[in-house]
N, CA, C and O atoms as a Tripos MOL2 file, in Angstrom:
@<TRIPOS>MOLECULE
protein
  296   295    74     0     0
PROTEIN
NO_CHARGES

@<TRIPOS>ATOM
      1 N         147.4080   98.1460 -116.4270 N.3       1 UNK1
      2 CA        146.7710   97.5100 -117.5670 C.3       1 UNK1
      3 C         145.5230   96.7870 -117.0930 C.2       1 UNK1
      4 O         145.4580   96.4990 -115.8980 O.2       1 UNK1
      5 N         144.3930   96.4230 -118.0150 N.am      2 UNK2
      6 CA        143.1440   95.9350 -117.2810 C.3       2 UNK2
      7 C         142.8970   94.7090 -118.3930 C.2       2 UNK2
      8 O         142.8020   94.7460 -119.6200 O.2       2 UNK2
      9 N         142.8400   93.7210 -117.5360 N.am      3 UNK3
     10 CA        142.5240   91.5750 -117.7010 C.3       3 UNK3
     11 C         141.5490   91.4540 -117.1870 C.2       3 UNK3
     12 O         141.3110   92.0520 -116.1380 O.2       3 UNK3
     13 N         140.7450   90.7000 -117.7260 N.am      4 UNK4
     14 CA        139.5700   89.7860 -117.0780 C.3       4 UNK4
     15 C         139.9020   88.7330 -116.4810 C.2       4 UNK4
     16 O         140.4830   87.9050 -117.1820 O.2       4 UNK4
     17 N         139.7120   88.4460 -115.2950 N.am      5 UNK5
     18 CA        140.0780   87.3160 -114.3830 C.3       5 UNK5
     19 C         138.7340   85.9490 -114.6570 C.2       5 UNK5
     20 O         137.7020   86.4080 -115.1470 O.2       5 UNK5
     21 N         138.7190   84.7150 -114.4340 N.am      6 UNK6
     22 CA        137.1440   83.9510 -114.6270 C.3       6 UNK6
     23 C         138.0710   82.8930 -113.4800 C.2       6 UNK6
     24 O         139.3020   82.8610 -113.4870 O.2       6 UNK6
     25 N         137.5150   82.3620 -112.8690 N.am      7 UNK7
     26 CA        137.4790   81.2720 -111.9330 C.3       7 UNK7
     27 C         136.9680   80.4010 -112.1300 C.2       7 UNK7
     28 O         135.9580   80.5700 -112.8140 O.2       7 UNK7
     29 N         137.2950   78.8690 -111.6800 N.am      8 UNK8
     30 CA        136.4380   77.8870 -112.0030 C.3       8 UNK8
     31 C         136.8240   77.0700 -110.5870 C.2       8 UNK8
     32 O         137.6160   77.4470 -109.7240 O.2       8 UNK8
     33 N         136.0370   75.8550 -110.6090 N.am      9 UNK9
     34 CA        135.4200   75.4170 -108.9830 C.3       9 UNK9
     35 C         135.2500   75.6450 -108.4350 C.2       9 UNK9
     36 O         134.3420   76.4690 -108.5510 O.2       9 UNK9
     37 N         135.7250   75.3980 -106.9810 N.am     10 UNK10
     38 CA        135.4880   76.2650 -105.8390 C.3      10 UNK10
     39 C         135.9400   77.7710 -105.4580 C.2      10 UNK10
     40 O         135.7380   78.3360 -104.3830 O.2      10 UNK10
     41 N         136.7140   78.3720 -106.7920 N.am     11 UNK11
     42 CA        137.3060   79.4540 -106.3570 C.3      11 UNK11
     43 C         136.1170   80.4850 -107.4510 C.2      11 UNK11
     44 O         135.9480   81.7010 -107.3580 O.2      11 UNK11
     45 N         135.6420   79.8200 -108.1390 N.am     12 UNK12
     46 CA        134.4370   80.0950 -109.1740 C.3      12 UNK12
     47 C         133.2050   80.9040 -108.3170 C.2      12 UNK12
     48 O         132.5380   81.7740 -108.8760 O.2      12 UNK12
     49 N         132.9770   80.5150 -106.8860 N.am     13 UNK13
     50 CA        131.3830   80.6580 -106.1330 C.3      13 UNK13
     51 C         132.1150   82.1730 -105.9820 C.2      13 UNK13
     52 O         131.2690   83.0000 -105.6400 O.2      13 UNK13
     53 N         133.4400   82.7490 -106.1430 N.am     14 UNK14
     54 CA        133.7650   84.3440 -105.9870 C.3      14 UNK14
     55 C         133.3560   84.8330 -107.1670 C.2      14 UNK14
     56 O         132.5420   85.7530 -107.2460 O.2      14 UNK14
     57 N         133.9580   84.1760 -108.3140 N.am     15 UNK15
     58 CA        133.8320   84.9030 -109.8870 C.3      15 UNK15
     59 C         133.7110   84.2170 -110.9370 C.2      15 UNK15
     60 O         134.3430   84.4270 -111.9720 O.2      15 UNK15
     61 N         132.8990   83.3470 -110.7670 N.am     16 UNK16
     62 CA        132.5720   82.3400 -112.0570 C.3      16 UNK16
     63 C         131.8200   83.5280 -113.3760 C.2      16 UNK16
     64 O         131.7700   83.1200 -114.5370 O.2      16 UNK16
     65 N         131.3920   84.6730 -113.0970 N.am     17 UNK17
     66 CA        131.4500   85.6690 -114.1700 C.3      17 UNK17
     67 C         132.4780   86.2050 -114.7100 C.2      17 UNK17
     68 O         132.5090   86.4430 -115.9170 O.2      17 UNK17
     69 N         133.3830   86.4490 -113.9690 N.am     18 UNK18
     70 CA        134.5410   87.0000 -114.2390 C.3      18 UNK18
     71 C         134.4530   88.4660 -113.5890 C.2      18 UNK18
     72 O         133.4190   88.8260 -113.0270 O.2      18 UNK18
     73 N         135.6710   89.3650 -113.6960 N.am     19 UNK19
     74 CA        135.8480   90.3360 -113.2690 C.3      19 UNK19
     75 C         137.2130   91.3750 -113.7470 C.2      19 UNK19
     76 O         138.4050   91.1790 -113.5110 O.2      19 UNK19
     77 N         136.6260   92.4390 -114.4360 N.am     20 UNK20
     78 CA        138.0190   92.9920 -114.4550 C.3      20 UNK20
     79 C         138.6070   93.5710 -113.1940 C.2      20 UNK20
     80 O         138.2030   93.8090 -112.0560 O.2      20 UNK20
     81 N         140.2840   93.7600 -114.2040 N.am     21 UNK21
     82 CA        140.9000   93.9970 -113.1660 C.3      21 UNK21
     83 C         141.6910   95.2350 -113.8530 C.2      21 UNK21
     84 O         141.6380   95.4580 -115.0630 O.2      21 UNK21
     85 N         142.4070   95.9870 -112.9550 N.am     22 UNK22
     86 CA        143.5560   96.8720 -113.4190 C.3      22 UNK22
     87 C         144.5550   95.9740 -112.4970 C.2      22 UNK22
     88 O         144.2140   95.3150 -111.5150 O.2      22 UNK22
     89 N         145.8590   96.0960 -113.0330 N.am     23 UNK23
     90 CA        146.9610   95.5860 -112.4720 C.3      23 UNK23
     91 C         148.0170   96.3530 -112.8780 C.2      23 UNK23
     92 O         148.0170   97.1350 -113.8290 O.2      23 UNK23
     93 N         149.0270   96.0780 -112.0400 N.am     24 UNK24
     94 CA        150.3850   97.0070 -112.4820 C.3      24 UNK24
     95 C         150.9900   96.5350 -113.6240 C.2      24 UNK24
     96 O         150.7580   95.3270 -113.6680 O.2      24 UNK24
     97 N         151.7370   96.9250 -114.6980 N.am     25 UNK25
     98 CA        152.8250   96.4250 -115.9150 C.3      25 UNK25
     99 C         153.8390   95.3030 -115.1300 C.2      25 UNK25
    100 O         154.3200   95.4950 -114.0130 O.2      25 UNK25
    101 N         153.9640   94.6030 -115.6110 N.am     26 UNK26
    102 CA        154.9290   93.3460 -115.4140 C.3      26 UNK26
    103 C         154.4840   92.6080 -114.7730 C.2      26 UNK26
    104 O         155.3450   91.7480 -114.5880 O.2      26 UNK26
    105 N         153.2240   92.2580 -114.0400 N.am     27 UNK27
    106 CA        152.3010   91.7170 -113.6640 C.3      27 UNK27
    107 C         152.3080   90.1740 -114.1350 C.2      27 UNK27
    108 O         152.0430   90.0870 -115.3350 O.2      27 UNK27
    109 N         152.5340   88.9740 -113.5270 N.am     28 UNK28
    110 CA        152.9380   87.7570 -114.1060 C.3      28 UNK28
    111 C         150.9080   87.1200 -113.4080 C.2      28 UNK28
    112 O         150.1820   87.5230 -112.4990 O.2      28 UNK28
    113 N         150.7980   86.2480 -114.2450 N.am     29 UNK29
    114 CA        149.6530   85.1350 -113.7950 C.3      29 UNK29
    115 C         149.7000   84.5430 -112.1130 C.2      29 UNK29
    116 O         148.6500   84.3710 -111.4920 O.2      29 UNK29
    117 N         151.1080   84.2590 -111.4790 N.am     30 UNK30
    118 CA        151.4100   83.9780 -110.3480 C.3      30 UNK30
    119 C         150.8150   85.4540 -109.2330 C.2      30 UNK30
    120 O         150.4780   85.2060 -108.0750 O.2      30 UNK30
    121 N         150.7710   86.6460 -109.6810 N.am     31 UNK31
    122 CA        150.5870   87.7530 -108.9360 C.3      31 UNK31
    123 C         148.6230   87.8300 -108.9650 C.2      31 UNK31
    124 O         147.9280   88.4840 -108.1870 O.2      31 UNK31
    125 N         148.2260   87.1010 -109.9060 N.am     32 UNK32
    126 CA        146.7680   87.4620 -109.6130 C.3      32 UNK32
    127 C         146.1080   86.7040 -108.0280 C.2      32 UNK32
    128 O         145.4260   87.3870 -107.2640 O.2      32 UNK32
    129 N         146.4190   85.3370 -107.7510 N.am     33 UNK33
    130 CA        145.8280   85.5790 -106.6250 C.3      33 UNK33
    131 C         145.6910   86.4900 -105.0250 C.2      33 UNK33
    132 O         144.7810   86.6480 -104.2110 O.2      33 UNK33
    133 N         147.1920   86.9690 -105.1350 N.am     34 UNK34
    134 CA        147.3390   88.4410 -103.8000 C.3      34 UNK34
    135 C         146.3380   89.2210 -104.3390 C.2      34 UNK34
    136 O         145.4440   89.5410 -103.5550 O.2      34 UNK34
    137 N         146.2330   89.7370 -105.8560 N.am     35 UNK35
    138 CA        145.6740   91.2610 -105.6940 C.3      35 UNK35
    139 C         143.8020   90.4230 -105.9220 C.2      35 UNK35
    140 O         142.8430   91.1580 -106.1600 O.2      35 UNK35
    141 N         143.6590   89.1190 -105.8110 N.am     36 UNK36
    142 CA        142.1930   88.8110 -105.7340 C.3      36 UNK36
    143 C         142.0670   88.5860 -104.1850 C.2      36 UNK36
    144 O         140.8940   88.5130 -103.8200 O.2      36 UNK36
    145 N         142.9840   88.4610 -103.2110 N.am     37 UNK37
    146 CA        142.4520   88.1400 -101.8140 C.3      37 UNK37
    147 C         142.6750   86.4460 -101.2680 C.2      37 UNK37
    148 O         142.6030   86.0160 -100.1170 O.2      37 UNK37
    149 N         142.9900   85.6440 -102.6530 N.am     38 UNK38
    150 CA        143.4190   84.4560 -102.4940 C.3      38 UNK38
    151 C         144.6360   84.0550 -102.2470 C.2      38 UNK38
    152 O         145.5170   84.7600 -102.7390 O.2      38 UNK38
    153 N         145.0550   82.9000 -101.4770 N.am     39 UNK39
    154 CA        146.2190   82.7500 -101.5750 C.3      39 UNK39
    155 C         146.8370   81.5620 -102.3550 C.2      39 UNK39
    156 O         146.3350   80.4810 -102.6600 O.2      39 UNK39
    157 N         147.9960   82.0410 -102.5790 N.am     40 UNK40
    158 CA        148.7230   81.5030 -104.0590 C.3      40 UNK40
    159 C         148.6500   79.8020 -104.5420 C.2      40 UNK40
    160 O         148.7700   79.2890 -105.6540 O.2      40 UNK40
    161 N         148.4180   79.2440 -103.2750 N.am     41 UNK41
    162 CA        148.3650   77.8040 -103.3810 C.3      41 UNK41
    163 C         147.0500   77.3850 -103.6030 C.2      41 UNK41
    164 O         146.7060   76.2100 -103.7330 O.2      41 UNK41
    165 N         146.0570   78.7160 -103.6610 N.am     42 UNK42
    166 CA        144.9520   77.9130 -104.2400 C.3      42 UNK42
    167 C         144.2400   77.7280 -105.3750 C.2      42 UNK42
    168 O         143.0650   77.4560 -105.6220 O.2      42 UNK42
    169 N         145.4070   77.9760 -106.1350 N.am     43 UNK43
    170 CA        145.6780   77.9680 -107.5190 C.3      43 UNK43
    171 C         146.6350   77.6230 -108.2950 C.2      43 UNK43
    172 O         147.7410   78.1510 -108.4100 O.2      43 UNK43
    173 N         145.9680   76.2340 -109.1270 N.am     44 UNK44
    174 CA        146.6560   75.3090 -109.1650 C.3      44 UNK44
    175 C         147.1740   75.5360 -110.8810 C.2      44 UNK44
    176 O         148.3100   75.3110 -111.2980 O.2      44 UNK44
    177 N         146.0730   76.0090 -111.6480 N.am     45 UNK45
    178 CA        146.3890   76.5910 -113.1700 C.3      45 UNK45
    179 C         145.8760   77.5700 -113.6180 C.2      45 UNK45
    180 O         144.7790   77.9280 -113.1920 O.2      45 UNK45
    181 N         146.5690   78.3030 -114.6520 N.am     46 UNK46
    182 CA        146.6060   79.4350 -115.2910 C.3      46 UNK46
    183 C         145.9920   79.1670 -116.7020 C.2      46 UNK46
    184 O         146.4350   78.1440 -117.2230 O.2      46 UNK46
    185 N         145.4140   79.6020 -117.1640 N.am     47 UNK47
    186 CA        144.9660   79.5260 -118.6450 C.3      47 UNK47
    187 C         144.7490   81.3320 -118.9390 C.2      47 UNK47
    188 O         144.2620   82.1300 -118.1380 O.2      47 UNK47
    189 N         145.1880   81.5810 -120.0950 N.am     48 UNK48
    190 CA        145.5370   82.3700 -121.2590 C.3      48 UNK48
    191 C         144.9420   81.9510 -122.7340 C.2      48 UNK48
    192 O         145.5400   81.3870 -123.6500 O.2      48 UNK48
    193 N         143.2880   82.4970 -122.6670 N.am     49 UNK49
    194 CA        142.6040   81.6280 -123.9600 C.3      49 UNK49
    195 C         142.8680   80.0650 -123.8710 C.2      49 UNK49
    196 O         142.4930   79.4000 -122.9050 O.2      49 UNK49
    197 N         143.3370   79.6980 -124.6240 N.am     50 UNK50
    198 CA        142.8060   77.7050 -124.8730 C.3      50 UNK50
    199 C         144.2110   77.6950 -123.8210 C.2      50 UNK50
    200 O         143.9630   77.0840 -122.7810 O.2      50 UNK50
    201 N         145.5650   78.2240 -123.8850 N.am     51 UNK51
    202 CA        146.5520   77.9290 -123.9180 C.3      51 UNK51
    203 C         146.9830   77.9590 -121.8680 C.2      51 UNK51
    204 O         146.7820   78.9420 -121.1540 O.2      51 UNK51
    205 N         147.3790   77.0570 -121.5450 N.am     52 UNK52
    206 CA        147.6750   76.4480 -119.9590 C.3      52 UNK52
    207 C         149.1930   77.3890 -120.4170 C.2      52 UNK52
    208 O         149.9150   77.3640 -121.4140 O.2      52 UNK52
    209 N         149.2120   78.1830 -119.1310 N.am     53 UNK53
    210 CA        150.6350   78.7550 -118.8530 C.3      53 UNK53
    211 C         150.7370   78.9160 -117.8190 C.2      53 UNK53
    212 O         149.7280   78.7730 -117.1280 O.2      53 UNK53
    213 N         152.0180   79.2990 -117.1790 N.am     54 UNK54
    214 CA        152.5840   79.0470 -115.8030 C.3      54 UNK54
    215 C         152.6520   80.0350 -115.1760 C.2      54 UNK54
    216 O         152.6190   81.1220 -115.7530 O.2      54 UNK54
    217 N         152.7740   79.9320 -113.7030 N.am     55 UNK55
    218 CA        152.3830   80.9910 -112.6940 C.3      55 UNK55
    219 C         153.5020   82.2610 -113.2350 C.2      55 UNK55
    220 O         153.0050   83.3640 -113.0090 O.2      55 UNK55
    221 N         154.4930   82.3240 -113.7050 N.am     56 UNK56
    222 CA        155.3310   83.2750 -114.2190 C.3      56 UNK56
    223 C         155.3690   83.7820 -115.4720 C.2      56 UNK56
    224 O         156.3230   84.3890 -115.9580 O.2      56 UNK56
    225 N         153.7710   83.4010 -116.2890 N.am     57 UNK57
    226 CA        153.7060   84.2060 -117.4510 C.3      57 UNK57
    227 C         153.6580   85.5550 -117.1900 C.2      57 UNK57
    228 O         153.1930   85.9020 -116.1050 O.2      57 UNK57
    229 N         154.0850   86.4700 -118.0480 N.am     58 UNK58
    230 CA        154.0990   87.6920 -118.0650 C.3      58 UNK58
    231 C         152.4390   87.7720 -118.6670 C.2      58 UNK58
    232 O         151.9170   86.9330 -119.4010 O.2      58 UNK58
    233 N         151.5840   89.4450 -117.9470 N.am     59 UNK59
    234 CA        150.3150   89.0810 -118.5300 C.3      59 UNK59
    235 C         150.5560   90.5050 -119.6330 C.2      59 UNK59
    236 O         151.6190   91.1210 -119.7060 O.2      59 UNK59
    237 N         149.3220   90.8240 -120.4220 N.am     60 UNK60
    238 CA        149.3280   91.6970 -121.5250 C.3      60 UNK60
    239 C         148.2440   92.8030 -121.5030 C.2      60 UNK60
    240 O         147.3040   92.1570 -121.0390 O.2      60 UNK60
    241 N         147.8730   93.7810 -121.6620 N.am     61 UNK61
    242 CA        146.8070   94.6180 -121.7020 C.3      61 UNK61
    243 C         145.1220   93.5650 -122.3980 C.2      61 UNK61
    244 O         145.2360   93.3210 -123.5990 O.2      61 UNK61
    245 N         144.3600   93.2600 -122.0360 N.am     62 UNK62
    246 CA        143.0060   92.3620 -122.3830 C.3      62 UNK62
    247 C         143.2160   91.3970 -122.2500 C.2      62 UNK62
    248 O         142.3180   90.7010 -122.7220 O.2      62 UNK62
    249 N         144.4270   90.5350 -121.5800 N.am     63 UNK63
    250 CA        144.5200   88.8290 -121.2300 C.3      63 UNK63
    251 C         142.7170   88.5600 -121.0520 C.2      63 UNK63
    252 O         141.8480   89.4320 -121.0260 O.2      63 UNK63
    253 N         142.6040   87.5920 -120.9830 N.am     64 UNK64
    254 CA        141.3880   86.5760 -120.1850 C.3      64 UNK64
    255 C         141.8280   85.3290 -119.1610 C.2      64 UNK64
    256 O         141.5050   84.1600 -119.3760 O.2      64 UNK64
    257 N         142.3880   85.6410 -118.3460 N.am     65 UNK65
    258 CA        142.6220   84.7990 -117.2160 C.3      65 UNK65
    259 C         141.9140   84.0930 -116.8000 C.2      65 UNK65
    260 O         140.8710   84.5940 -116.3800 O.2      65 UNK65
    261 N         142.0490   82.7860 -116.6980 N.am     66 UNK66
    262 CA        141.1640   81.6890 -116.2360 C.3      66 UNK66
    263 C         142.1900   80.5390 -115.2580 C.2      66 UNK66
    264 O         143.1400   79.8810 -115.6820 O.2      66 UNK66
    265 N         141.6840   80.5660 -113.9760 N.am     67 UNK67
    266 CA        142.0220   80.0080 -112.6160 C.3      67 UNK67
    267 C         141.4040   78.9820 -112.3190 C.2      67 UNK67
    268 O         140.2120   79.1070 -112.0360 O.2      67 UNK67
    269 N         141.9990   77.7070 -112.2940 N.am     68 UNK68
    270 CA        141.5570   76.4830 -111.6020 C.3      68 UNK68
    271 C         142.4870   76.4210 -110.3980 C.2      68 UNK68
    272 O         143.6620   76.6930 -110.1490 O.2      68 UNK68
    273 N         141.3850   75.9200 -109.7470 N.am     69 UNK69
    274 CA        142.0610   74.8780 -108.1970 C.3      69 UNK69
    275 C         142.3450   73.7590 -108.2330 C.2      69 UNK69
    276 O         141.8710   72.9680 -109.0490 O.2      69 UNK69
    277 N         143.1950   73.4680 -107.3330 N.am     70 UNK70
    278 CA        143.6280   71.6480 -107.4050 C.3      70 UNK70
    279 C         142.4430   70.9400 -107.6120 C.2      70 UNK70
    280 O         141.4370   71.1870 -106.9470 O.2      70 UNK70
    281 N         142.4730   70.1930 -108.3630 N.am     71 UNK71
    282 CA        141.6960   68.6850 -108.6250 C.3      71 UNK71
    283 C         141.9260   67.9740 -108.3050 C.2      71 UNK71
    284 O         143.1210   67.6990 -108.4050 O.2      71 UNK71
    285 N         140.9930   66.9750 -107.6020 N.am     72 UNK72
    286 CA        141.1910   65.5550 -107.2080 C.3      72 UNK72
    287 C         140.1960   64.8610 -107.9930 C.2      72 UNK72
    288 O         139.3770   65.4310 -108.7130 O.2      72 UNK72
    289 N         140.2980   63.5430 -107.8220 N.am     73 UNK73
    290 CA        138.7260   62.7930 -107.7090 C.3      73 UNK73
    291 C         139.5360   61.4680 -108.2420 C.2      73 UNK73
    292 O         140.7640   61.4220 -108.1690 O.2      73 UNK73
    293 N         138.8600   60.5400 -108.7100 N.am     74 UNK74
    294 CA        139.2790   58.8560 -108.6670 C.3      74 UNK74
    295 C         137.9000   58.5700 -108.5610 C.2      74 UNK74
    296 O         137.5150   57.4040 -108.4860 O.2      74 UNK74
@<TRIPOS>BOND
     1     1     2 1
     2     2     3 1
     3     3     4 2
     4     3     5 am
     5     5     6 1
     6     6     7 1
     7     7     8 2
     8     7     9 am
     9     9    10 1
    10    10    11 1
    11    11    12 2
    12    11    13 am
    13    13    14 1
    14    14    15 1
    15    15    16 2
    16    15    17 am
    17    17    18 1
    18    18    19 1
    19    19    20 2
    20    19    21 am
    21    21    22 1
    22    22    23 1
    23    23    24 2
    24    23    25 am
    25    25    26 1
    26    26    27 1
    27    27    28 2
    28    27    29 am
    29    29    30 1
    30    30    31 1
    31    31    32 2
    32    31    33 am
    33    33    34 1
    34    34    35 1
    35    35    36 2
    36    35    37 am
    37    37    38 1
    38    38    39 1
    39    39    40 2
    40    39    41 am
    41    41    42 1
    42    42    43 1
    43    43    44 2
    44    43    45 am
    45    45    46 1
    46    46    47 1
    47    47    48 2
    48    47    49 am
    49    49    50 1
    50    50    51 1
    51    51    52 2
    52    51    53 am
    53    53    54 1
    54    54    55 1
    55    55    56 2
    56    55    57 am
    57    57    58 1
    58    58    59 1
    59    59    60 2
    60    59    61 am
    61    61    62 1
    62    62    63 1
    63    63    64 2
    64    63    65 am
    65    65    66 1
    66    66    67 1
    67    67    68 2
    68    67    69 am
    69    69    70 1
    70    70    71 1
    71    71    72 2
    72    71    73 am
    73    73    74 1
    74    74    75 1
    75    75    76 2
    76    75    77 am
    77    77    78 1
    78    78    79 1
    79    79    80 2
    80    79    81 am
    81    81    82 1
    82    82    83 1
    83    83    84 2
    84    83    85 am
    85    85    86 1
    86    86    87 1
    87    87    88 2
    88    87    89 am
    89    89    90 1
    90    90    91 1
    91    91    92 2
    92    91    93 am
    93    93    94 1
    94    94    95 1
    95    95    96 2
    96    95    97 am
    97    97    98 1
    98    98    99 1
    99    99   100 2
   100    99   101 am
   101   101   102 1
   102   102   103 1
   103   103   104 2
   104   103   105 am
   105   105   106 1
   106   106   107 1
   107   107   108 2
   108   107   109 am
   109   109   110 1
   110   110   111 1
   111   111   112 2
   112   111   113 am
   113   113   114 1
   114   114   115 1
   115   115   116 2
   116   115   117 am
   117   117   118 1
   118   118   119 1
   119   119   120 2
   120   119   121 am
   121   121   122 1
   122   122   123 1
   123   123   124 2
   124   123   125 am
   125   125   126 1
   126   126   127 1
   127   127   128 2
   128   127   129 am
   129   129   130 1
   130   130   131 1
   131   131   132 2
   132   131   133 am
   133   133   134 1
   134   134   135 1
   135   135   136 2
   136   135   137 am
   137   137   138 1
   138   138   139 1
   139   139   140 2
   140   139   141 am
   141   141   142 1
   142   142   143 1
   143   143   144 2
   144   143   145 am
   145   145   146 1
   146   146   147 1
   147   147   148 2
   148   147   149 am
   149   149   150 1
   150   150   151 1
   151   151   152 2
   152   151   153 am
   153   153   154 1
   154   154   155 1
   155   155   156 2
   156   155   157 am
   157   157   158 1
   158   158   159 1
   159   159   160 2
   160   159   161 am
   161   161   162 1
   162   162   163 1
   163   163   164 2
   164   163   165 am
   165   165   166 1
   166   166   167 1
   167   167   168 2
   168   167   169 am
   169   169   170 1
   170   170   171 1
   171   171   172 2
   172   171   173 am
   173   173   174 1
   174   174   175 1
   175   175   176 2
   176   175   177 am
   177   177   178 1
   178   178   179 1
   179   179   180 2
   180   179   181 am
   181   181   182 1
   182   182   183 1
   183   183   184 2
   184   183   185 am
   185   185   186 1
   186   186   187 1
   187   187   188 2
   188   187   189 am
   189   189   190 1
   190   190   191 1
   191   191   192 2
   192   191   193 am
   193   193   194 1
   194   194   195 1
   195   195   196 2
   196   195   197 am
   197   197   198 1
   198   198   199 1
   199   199   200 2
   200   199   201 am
   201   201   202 1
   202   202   203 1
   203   203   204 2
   204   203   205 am
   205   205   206 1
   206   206   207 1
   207   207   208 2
   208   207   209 am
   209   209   210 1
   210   210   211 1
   211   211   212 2
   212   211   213 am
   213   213   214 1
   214   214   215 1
   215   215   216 2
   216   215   217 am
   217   217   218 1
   218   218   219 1
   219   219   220 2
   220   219   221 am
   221   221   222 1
   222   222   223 1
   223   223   224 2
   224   223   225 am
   225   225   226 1
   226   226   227 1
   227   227   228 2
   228   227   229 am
   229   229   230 1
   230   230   231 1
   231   231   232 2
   232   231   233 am
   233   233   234 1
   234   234   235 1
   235   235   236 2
   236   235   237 am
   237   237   238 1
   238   238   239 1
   239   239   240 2
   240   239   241 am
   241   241   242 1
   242   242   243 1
   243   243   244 2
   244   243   245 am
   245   245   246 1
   246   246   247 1
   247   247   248 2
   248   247   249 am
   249   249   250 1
   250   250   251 1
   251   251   252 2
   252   251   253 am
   253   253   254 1
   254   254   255 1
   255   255   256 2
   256   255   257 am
   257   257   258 1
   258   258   259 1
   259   259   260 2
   260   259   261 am
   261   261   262 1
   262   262   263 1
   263   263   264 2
   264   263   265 am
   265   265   266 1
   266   266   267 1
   267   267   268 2
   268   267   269 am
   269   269   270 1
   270   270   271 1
   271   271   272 2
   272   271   273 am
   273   273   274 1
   274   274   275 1
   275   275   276 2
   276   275   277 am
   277   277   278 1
   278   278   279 1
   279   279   280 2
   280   279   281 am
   281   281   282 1
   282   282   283 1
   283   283   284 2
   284   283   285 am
   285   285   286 1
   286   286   287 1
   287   287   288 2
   288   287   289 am
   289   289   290 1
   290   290   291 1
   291   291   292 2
   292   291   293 am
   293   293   294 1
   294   294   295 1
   295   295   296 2
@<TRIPOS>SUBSTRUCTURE
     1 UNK1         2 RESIDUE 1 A UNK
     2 UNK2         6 RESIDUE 1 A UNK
     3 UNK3        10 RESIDUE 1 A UNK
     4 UNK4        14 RESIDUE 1 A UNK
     5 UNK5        18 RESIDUE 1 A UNK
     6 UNK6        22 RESIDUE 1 A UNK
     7 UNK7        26 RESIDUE 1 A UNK
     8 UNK8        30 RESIDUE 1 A UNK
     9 UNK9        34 RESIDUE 1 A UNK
    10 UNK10       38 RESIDUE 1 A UNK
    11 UNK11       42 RESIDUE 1 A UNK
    12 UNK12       46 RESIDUE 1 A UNK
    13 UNK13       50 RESIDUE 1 A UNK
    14 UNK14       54 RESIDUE 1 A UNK
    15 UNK15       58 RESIDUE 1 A UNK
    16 UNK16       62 RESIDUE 1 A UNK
    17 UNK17       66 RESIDUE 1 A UNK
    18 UNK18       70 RESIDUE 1 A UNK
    19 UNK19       74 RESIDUE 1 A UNK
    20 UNK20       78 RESIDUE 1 A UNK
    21 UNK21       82 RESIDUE 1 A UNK
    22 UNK22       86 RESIDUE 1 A UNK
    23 UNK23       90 RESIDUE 1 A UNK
    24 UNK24       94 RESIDUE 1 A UNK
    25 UNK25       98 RESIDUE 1 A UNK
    26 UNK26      102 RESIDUE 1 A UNK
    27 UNK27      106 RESIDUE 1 A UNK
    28 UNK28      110 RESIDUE 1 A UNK
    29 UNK29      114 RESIDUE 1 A UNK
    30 UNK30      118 RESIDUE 1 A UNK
    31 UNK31      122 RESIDUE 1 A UNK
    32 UNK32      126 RESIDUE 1 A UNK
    33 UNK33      130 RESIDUE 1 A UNK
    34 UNK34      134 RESIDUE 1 A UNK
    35 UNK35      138 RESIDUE 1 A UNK
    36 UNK36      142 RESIDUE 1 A UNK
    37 UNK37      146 RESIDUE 1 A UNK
    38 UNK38      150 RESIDUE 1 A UNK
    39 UNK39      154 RESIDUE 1 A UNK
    40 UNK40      158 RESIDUE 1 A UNK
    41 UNK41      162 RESIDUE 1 A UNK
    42 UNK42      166 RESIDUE 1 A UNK
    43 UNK43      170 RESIDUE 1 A UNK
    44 UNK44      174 RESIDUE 1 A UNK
    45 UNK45      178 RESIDUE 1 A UNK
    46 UNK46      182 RESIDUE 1 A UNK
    47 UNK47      186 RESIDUE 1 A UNK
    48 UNK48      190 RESIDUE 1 A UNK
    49 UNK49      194 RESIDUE 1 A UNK
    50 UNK50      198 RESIDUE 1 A UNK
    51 UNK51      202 RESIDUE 1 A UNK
    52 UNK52      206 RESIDUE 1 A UNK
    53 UNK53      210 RESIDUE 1 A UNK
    54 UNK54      214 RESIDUE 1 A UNK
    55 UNK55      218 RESIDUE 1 A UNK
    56 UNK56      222 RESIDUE 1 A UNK
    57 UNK57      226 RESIDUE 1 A UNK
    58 UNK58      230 RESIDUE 1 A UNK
    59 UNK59      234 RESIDUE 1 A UNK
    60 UNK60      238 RESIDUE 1 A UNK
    61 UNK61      242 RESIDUE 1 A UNK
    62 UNK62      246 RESIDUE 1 A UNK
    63 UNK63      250 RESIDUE 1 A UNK
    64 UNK64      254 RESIDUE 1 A UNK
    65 UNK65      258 RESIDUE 1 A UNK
    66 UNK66      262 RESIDUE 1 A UNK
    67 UNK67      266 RESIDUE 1 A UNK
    68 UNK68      270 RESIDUE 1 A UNK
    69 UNK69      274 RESIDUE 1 A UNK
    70 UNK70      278 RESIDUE 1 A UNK
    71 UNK71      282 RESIDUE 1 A UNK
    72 UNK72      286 RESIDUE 1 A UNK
    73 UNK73      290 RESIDUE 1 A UNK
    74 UNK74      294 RESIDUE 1 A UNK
């Protein structure tokens, strides 16, 4: 099935355009950073349109995936 992936912060300077993807069926939000080259902890949230979901959403044929990294600041 093929999702658009978009990145934001520091994981953004790879694909702050975004990028499709093909992926296999049953494919959860937790599986996109292996097949991007990242590793899993450097991704801290999942977004699905407006909606924050968890590394074990199941994804769908045209998702729009959007990846943040941990945040800090104070």
């Amino acid at each position: 099935m093929k999702i658009k992936v978009i990145c934001f912060g520091h994981l953004g300077v790879y694909l702050s355009e975004g990028i499709f993807l093909e992926i296999p069926e049953g494919s959860s939000a937790g599986d996109l950073p292996a097949c991007l080259g990242f590793e899993p902890e450097k991704v801290a949230m999942y977004f699905i349109g407006e909606a924050r979901v968890e590394f074990d959403h199941p994804l769908t044929e045209g998702d729009v995936v959007k990846m943040f990294p941990p945040i800090t600041g104070g």
